[in-house]
N, C-alpha and C positions, 0 to 999 in steps of 0.2 A: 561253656560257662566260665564267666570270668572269675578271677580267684579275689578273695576276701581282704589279703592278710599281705600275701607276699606280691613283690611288684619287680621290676625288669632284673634287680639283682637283691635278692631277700626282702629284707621287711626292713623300711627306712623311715624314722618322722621325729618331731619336736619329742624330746624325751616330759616325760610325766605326764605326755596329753595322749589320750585316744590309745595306739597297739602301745606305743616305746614306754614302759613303767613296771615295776614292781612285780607286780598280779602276773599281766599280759605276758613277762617273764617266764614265771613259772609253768604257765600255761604252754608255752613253745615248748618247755623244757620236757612239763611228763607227755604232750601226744608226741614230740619228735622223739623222745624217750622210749615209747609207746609202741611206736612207731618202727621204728628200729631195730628194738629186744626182739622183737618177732620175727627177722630174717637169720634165719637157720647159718650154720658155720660160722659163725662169726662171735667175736669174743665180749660181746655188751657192752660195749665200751664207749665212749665220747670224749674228744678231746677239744678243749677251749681255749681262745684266744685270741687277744683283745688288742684296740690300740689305744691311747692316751689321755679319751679326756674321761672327767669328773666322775659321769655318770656312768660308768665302768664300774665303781664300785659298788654301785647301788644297784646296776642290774645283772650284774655278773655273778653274784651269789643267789639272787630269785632263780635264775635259767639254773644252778647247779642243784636247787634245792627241787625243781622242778623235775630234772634230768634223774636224779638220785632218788627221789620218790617213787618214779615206773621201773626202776631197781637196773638202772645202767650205773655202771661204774664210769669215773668220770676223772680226766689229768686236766689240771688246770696249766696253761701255760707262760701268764704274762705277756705283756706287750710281744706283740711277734707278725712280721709280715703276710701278708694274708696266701701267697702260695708256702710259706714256711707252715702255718697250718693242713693246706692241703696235702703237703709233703710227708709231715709225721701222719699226719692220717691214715696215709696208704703204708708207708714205713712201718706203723704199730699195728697194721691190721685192725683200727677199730672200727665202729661200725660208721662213726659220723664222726664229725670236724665242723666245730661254728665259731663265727668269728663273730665277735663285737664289733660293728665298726656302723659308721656314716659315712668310709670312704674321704671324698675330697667333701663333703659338708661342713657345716660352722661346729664348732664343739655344743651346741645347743642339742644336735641334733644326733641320733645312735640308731642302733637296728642290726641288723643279723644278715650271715651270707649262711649258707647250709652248706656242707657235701659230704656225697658219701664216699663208702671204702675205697672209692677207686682215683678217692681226689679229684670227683667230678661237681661241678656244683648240680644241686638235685634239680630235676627234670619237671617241669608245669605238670605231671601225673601225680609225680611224688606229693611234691608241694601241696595239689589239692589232697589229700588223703589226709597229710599231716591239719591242714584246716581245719579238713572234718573232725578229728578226733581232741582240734581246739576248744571247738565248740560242744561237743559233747560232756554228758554230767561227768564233774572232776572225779570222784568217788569210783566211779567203771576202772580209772587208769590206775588210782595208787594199789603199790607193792604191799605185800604182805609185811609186818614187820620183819623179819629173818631175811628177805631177800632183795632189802632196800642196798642201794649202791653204798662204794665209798670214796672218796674224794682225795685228790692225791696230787701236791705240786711237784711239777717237775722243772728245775733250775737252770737244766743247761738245753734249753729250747733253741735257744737261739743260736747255739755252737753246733746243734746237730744242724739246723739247716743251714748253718755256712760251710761245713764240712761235705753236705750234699751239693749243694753249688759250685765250689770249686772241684769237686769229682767227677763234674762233666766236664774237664777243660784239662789239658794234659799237663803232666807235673809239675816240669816247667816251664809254665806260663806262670812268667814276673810281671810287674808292674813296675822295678824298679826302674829308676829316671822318670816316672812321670808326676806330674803333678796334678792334681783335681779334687774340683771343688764338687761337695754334695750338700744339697739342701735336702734336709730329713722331714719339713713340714708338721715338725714334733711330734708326729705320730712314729706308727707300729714298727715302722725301720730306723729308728731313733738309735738305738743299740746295735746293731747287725749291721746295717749300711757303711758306717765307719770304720766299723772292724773290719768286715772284709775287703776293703781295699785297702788297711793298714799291712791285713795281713800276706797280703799279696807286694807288699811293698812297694805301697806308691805314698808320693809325702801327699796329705789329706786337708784341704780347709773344709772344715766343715760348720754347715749353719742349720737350725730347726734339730738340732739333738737336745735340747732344755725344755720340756715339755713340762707343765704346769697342770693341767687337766683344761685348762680353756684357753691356750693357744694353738692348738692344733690346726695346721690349714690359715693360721691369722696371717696373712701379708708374707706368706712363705709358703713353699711346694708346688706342686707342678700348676695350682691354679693361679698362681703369682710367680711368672716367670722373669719378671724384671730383677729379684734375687741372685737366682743363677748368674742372669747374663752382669751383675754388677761385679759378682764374687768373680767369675772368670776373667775380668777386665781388670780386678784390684790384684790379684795374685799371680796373674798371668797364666792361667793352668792349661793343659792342655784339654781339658773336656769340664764341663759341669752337668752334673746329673740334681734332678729334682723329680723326687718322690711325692705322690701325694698320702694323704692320711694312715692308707693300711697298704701303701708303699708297691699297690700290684699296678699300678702306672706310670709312665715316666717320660719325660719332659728333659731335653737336652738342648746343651749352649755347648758350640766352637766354641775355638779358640778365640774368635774374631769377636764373639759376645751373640752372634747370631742363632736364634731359637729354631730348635728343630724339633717340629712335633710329630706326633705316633706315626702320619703319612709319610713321613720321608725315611723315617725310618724303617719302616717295613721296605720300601723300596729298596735303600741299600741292603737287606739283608736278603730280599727275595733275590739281587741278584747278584749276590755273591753266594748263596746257595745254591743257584742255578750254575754257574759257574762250576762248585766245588761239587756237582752232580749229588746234592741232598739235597734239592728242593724238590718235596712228592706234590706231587698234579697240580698245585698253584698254591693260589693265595684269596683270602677271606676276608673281606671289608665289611663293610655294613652302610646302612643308606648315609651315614652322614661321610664316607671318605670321598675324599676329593675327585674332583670326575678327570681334573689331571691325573691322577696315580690311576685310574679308571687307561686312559690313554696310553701311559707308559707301558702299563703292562701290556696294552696291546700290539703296542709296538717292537718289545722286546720278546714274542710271542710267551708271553705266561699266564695262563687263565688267571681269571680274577673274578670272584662271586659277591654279591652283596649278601648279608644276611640282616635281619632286624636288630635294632641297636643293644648293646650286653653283648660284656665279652660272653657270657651263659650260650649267647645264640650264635654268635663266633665260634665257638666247641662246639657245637651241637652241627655246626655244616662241616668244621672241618671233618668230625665225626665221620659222618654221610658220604663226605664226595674223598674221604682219605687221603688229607691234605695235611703237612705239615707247618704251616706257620699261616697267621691269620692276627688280625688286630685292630681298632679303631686310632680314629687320629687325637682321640684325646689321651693317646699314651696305654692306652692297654692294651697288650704284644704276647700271645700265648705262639710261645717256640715249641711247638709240641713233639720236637725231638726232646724236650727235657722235661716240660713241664704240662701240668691241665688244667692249669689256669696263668690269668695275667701275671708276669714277675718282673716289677722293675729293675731291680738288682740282679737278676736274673741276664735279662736284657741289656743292661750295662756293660754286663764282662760279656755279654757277645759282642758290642762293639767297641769296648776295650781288646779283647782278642783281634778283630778286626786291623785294630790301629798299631800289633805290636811291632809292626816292622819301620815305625815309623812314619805313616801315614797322618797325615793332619785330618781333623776332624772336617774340616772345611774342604777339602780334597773328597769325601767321602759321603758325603752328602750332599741336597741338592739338584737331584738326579732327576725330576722331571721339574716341567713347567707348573705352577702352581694357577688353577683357574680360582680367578679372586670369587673369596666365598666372604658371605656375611652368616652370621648367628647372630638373633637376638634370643635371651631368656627371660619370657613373661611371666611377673609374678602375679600369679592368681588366686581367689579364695577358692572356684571349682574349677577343675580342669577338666569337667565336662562343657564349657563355656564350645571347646572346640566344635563340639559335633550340634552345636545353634545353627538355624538358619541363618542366621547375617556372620558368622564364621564360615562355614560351607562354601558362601554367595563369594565371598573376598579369596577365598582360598583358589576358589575353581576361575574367577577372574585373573589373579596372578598367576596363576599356572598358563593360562590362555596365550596371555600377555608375553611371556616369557617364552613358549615351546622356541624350540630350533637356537634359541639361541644360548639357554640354560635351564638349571632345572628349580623346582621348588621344592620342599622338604616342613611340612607341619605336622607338629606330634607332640603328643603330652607326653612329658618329663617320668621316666619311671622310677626316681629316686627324689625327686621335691616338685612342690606344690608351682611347678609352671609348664607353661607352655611354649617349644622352642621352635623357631624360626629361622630355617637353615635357605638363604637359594644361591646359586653361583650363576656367573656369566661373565664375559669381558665386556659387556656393555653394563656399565656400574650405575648411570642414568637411569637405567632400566631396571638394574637389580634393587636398586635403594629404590625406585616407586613402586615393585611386586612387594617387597619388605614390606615397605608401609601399609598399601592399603591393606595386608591381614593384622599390619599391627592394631589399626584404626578399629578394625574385627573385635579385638578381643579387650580392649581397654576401654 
């Protein structure tokens, strides 16, 4: 059965219309509330935490009012990076941890990631359970008056999770002498991201820390990479990092201005992991990593698994086949020697650790051959258009077309209303006419 509410990562969509509003709020709040107070040992607790834009305000006290109603106690934490929540989570022992966010989306748009105690995001079992109890009479769920929650900010969120991020990384490791540029995308690592490379002492340019409530992700963060690569070229830095929205992905630029995305990344760290003899059983892609990094790994013998796209389904194999590092190429990188979920900043000082001897960025990346790949993102009113006959008919034609010499990849969008169109090959003739004709499919 497919689920109602939540989709590849939480619950995502145009705020005021349809689940993202008010009500629909409060509604996640008492069954995940509900939800929750019912698993034994644990302290009934929830912690919150958001990133930048507008409607934060508006939906962030319905989810508290929701939460506090089925009589969870509840820390609110302000703007904060989305593993910096799953971090206090497990840290405080509560029962749950939600973040506000749309991620890299337009600030139009908001929605919710969930996890539970163990700073895991919660499981398609969970998730339907908590549905059910969405939809069930409101009246079943609320607290008695005496054992309604209480609500409680707590101020320095953002200094415990920079305090736990440089505590995996040994004392001294300085940053001093280096210079880098970070683009915050005005969201959730707006605050936190500058400070701790401040405070590791490195000199800092930084852009997208001025958040407004509706600049978030505008023309800045990892889905607007031409920033970075401008800032590292204007100030000459040695690295640029670029965060998107709730800052659990991350997008990098050399020295030289050249972008390096989540693929090459995981590359150099699988094998320099491999090397420092911590890399456990492999590494963990998903259908859309590149069939080059597919390759490399082969050649440098280190398993390499696909899993379905979400970093969620990323954890959930590395889980399975007890794997310590796994990630997509759009910059979501769970090093799960530290963390159990995506961490940009997280991932940064692993390869700021990497570089401290002096290693240029461009020396260090790079590492395999890149098989040219295309994505298109189709906007649609249904994104059940895919599973049409004359979709089907274009799909399984470009796939035909294309075997032996590359692959194709069609799939609705688990976080916005399209449908995306991934295929690669060295024959680009070839790839740009499989492209089309599913695009002709679905427009």
């Amino acid at each position: 059965m497919s689920k109602k509410y939540f989709g590849t990562d939480g619950i995502r969509g145009r705020v005021n219309r349809n689940k993202i509003n008010g009500e629909m709020f409060f509604k996640f709040g008492l069954a995940a509330g509900t939800y929750f107070k019912n698993q034994k040992k644990l302290k009934q607790t929830a912690i919150i935490a958001k990133d930048t834009r507008l409607s934060g305000y508006t939906l962030e006290p319905a989810l508290v009012s929701g939460l506090a109603s089925a009589g969870m106690h509840v820390y609110t934490l302000g703007p904060l990076p989305t593993n910096g929540l799953a971090m206090l989570t497990k840290k405080k022992r509560a029962n749950m941890g939600i973040m506000i966010t749309a991620s890299h989306n337009p600030f139009y748009d908001n929605g919710l990631k969930l996890f539970g105690p163990d700073g895991l995001k919660l499981s398609d079992r969970i998730e339907k359970k908590i549905e059910k109890l969405i939809d069930s009479k409101i009246v079943k769920n609320l607290s008695e008056p005496k054992k309604l929650g209480r609500v409680k900010r707590l101020e320095d969120a953002n200094d415990i999770y920079i305090k736990i991020l440089t505590e995996n990384f040994p004392k001294n490791f300085s940053l001093k002498g280096m210079r880098i540029a970070i683009d915050c995308a005005n969201g959730a690592g707006y605050k936190s991201g500058p400070k701790l490379l401040k405070k590791l002492g490195a000199k800092v340019y930084e852009h997208g820390t001025s958040p407004n409530g509706l600049n978030i992700n505008y023309n800045c963060g990892s889905t607007f990479p031409k920033k970075i690569q401008s800032l590292v070229k204007k100030y000459r830095t040695h690295l640029g990092i670029s965060l998107d929205g709730d800052a659990d992905r991350i997008i990098l630029s050399d020295e030289k201005g050249n972008i390096i995305n989540g693929d090459q990344i995981i590359a150099m760290l699988a094998s320099r992991w491999k090397k420092k003899k911590i890399l456990k059983g492999g590494v963990i892609g998903t259908l859309m990593s590149n069939y080059g990094l597919q390759k490399y790994f082969k050649d440098q013998k280190i398993r390499f698994i696909r899993a379905q796209v979400g970093d969620r389904y990323v954890k959930e194999k590395m889980k399975k086949y007890n794997f310590n590092l796994g990630g997509e190429q759009s910059g979501h990188i769970i090093l799960g020697k530290f963390a159990t979920t995506g961490d940009g900043l997280l991932v940064a000082l692993e390869v700021l650790f990497s570089m401290r001897k002096g290693k240029k960025a461009s020396e260090l990346f790079n590492t395999f051959e890149v098989t040219p790949q295309i994505l298109e993102n189709i906007k649609v009113k249904d994104k059940s258009i895919i599973d049409s006959k004359k979709c089907k008919k274009a799909i399984k034609k470009s796939e035909k077309l294309i075997q032996k010499q590359g692959r194709m990849l069609v799939r609705k969008s688990g976080t916005e209303p399209k449908i995306r169109i991934m295929g690669e090959s060295n024959n680009i003739v070839l790839l740009k006419r499989c492209i089309d004709i599913v695009k002709r499919s679905i427009n």
